[in-house]
C-alpha positions as CSV (number, residue, x, y, z in Angstrom):
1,X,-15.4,-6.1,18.6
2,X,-14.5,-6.7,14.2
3,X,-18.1,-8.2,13.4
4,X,-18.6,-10.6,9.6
5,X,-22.3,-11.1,8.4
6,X,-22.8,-15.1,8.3
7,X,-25.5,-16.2,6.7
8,X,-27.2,-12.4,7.1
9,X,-26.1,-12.2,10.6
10,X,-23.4,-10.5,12.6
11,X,-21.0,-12.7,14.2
12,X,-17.7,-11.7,15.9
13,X,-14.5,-12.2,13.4
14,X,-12.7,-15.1,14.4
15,X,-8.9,-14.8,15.1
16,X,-6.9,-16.1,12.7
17,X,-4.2,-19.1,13.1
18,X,-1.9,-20.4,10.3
19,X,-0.2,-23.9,10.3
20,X,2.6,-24.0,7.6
21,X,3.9,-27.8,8.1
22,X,4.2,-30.0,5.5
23,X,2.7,-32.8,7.5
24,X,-0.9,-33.0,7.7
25,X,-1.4,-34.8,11.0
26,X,-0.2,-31.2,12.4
27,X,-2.8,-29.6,10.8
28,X,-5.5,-32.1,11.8
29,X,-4.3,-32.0,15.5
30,X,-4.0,-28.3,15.8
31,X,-7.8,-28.2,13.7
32,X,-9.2,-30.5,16.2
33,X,-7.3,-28.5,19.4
34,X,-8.5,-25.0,18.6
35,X,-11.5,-25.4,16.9
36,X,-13.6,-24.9,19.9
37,X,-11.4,-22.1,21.2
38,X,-13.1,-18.8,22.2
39,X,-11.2,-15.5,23.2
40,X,-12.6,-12.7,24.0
41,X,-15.8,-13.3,22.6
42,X,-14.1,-14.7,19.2
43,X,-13.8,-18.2,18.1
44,X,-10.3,-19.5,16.1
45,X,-10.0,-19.6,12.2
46,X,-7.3,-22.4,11.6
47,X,-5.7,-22.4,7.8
48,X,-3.0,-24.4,6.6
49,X,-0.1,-24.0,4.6
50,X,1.8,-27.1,3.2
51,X,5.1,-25.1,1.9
52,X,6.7,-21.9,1.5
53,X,4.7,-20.8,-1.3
54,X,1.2,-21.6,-0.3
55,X,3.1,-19.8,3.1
56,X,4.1,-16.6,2.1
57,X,0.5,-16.3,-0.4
58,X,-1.8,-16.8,2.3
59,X,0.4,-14.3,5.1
60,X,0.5,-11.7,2.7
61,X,-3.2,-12.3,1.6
62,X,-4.2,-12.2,5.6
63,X,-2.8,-9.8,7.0
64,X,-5.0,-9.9,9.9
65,X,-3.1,-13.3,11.4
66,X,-2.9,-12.9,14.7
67,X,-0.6,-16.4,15.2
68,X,1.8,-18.5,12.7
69,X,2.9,-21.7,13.7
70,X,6.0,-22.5,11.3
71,X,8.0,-26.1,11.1
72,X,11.4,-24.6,10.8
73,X,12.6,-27.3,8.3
74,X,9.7,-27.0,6.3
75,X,11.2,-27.8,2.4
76,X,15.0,-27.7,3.6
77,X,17.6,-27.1,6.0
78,X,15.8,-23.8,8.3
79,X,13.9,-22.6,5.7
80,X,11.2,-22.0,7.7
81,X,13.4,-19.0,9.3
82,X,13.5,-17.7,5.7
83,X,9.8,-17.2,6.2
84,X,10.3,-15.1,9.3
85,X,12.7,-12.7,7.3
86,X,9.9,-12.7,4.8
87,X,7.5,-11.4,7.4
88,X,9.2,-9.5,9.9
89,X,11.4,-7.7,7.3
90,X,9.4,-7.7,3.7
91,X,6.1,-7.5,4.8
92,X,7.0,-5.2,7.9
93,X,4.6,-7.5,10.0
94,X,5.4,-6.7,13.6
95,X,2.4,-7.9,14.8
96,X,1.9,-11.7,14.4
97,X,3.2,-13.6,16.4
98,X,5.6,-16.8,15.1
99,X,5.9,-19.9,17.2
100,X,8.7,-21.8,15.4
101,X,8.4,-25.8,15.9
102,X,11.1,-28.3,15.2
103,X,11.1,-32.0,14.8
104,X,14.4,-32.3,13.6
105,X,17.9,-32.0,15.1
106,X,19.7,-30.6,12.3
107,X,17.6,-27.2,13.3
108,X,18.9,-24.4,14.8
109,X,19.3,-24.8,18.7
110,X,16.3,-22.8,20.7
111,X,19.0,-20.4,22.0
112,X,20.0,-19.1,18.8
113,X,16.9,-19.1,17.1
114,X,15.5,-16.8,20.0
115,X,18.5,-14.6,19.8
116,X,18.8,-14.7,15.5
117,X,15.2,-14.3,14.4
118,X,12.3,-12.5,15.5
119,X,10.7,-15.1,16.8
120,X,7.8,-15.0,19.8
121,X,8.0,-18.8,21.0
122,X,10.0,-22.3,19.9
123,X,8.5,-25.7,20.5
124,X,9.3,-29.2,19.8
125,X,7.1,-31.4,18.0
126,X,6.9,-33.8,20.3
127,X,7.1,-31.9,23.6
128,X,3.6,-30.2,22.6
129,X,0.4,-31.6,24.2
130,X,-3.0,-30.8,23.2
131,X,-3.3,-28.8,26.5
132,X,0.0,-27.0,25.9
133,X,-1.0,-26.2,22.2
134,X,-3.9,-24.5,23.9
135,X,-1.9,-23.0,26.3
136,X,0.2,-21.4,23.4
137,X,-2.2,-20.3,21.4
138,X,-4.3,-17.9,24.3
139,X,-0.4,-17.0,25.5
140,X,0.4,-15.5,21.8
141,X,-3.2,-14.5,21.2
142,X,-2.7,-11.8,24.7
143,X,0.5,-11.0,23.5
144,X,-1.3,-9.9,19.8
145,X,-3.5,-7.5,20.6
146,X,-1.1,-6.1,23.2
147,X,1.5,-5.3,20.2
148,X,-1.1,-4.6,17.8
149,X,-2.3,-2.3,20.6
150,X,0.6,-0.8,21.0
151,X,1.8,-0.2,17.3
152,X,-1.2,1.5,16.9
153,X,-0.8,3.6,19.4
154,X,2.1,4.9,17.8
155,X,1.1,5.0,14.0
156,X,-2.0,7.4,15.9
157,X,0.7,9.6,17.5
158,X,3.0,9.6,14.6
159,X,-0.5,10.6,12.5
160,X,-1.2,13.3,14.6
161,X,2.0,14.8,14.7
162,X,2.0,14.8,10.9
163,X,-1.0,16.4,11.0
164,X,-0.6,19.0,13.4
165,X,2.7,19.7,11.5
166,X,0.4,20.3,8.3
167,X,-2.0,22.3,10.2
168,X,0.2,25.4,11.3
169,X,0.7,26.5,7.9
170,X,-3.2,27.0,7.1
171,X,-4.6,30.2,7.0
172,X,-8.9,29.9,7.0
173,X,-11.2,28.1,9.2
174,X,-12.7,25.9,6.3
175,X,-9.5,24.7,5.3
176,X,-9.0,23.5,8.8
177,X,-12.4,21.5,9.1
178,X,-11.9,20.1,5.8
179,X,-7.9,19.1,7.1
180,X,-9.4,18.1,10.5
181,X,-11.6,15.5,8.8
182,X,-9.1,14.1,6.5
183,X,-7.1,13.2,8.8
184,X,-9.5,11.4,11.2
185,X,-10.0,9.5,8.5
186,X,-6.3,8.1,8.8
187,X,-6.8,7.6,12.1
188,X,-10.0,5.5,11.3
189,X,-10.0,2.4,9.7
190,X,-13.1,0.4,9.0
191,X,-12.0,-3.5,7.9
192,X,-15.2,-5.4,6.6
193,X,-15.1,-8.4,4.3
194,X,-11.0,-8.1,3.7
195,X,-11.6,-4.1,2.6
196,X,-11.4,-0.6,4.1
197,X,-14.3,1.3,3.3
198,X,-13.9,5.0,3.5
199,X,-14.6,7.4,6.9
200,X,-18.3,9.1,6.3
201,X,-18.0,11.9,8.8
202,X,-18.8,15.9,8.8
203,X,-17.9,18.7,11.3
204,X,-20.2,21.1,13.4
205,X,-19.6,24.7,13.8
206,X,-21.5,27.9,14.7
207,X,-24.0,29.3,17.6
208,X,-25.8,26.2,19.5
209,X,-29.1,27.1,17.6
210,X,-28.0,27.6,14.4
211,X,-25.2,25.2,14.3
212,X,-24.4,24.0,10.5
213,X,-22.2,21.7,9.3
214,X,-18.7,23.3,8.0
215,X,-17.1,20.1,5.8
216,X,-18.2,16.3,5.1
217,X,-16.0,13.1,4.4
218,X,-18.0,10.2,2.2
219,X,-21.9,10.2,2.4
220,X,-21.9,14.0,4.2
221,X,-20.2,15.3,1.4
222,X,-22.9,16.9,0.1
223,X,-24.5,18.1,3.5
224,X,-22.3,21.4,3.9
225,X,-24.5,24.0,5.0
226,X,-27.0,21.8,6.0
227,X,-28.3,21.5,9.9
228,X,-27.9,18.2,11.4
229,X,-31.6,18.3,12.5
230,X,-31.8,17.7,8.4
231,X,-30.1,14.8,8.3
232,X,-28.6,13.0,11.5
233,X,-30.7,10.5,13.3
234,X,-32.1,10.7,16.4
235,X,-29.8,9.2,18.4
236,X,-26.3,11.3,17.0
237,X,-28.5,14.4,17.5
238,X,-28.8,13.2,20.9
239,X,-24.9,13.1,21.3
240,X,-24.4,16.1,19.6
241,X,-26.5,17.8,22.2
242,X,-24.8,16.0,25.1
243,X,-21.6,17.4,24.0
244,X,-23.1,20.6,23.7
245,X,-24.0,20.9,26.7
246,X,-21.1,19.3,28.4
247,X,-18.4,20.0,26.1
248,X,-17.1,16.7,26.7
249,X,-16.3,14.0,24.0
250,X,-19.2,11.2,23.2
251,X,-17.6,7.9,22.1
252,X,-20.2,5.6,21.9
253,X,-20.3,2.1,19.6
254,X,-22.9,3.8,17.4
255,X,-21.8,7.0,16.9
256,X,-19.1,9.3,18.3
257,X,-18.9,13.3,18.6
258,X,-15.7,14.6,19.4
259,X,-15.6,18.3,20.7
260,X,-13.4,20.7,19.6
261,X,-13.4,23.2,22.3
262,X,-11.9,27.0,21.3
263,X,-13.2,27.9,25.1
264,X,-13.9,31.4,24.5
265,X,-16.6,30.7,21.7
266,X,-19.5,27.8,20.8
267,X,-17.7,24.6,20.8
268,X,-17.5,22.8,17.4
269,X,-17.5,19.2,16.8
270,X,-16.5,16.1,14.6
271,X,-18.9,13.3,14.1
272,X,-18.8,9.8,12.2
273,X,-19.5,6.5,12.6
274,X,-17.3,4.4,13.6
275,X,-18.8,1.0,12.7
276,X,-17.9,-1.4,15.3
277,X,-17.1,-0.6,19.3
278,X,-13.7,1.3,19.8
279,X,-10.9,-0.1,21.9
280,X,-9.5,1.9,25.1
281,X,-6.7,3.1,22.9
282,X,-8.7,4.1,20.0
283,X,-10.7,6.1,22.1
284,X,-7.5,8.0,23.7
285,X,-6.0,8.5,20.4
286,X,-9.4,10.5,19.3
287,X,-8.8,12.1,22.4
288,X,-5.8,13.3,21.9
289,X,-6.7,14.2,18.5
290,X,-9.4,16.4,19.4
291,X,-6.9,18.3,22.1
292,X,-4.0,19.3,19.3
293,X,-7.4,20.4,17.0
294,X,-8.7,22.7,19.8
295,X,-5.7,24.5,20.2
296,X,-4.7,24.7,16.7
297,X,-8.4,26.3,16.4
298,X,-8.0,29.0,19.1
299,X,-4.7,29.8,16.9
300,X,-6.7,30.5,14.0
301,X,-9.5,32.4,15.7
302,X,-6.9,34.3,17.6
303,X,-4.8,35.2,14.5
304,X,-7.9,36.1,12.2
305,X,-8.1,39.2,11.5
């Protein structure tokens, strides 16, 4: 679960919901709807927008929003499905989910705003209770994390094809440690307080009792050579024993080990942090990670002369 410090403390990032209407008793009811609202252990953030501009500022400024509720005659005749162009095709948002509202007959029938614009619900002002706004909102929030889900699922795929494309054409162990760990890092990314901070993580190689570590990413840059016992706490030397042992992956909220296995010879391993819990398909995209690394490994043992 995305955690924010409040007030010195770790709370759970609340899921974000933009209102772009021009009248304010629609963003007062949907304030006072949603405010109480609590999904999977996150409460709602509701933000308003008045017009187009304060709009397409705050979508392009969050680009964590997970639900958009647009008036589709906001300043004009279906300008509002100007602002879907905007996001679906400008911003390459695929994401968010838009829920287009209409108080006005002049707008486009629902039929051919389903079928014209990429759209994920249409509602009429008046036809919307506080119980169906609710309703709505827990609908669109399922149907975000199942796309954002999914669309990462397939940047992690296209990732590691592009790196396992990269990989044939290296010729020493070190440069494929060093390559391994850069491109975990694209796989990981850490959001905290509207940033990415950068992947702190080092790889593992050698004879289980004199295992060493081969490359480092952010703070274990400098701890090449270096013995985890130096360095690691406790609880990742832990791990990194388990997965000695078992040869088996350790993805854990606190830390995670992943084993790259060249069966033959001592296991080596990837370690980092990964800051907050990991969901199922994060943890099956490492996986599959570590499975084109081992056997791009036991082509570089088996080539070396």
């Amino acid at each position: 679960m995305q955690q924010i410090e409040e007030n010195g403390k770790k709370i759970a990032k609340p899921w974000k919901v933009l209102v772009v209407d021009p009248d304010n008793d629609a963003h007062v009811i949907a304030r006072m709807t949603l405010q109480n609202i609590v999904f999977k252990g996150r409460k709602l953030e509701v933000m308003g927008a008045f017009n187009s501009i304060e709009a397409r500022q705050m979508i392009a400024f969050h680009a964590d929003l997970a639900v958009i509720f647009i008036d589709a005659m906001i300043e004009g005749f279906n300008y509002g499905y100007e602002l879907v162009r905007f996001i679906r095709s400008d911003l390459k948002n695929e994401a968010v989910r838009l829920v287009m509202q209409s108080r006005d007959e002049q707008s486009l029938p629902e039929t051919q705003a389903v079928l014209q614009y990429e759209i994920n619900g249409y509602h009429k002002h008046a036809n919307i209770a506080n119980q169906q706004l609710f309703s709505i909102v827990i609908t669109q929030l399922r149907a975000f994390c199942e796309m954002r889900s999914t669309l990462a699922t397939k940047r992690g795929l296209e990732i590691i094809a592009g790196i396992s494309r990269k990989m044939l054409y290296l010729d020493s162990i070190d440069g494929f440690f060093r390559a391994s760990l850069e491109g975990l890092a694209q796989l990981v990314y850490i959001e905290r307080a509207g940033y990415y901070m950068p992947l702190s993580a080092f790889a593992i190689a050698g004879e289980k009792a004199n295992q060493s570590v081969v490359a480092g990413l952010g703070s274990f840059e400098q701890m090449k050579y270096k013995s985890p016992s130096e360095f690691a706490p406790p609880a990742l030397l832990e791990l990194i024993e388990s997965a000695n042992d078992s040869r088996a992956h350790k993805l854990e909220s606190d830390y995670v080990v992943l084993v790259i296995d060249p069966i033959k010879y001592p296991p080596c391993f990837l370690a980092f942090v990964p800051m907050r819990d990991l969901n199922d398909w994060e943890k099956w995209t490492f996986t599959i990670y570590a499975s084109n690394l081992s056997a791009i490994y036991r082509g570089l043992i088996a080539s070396a002369p």
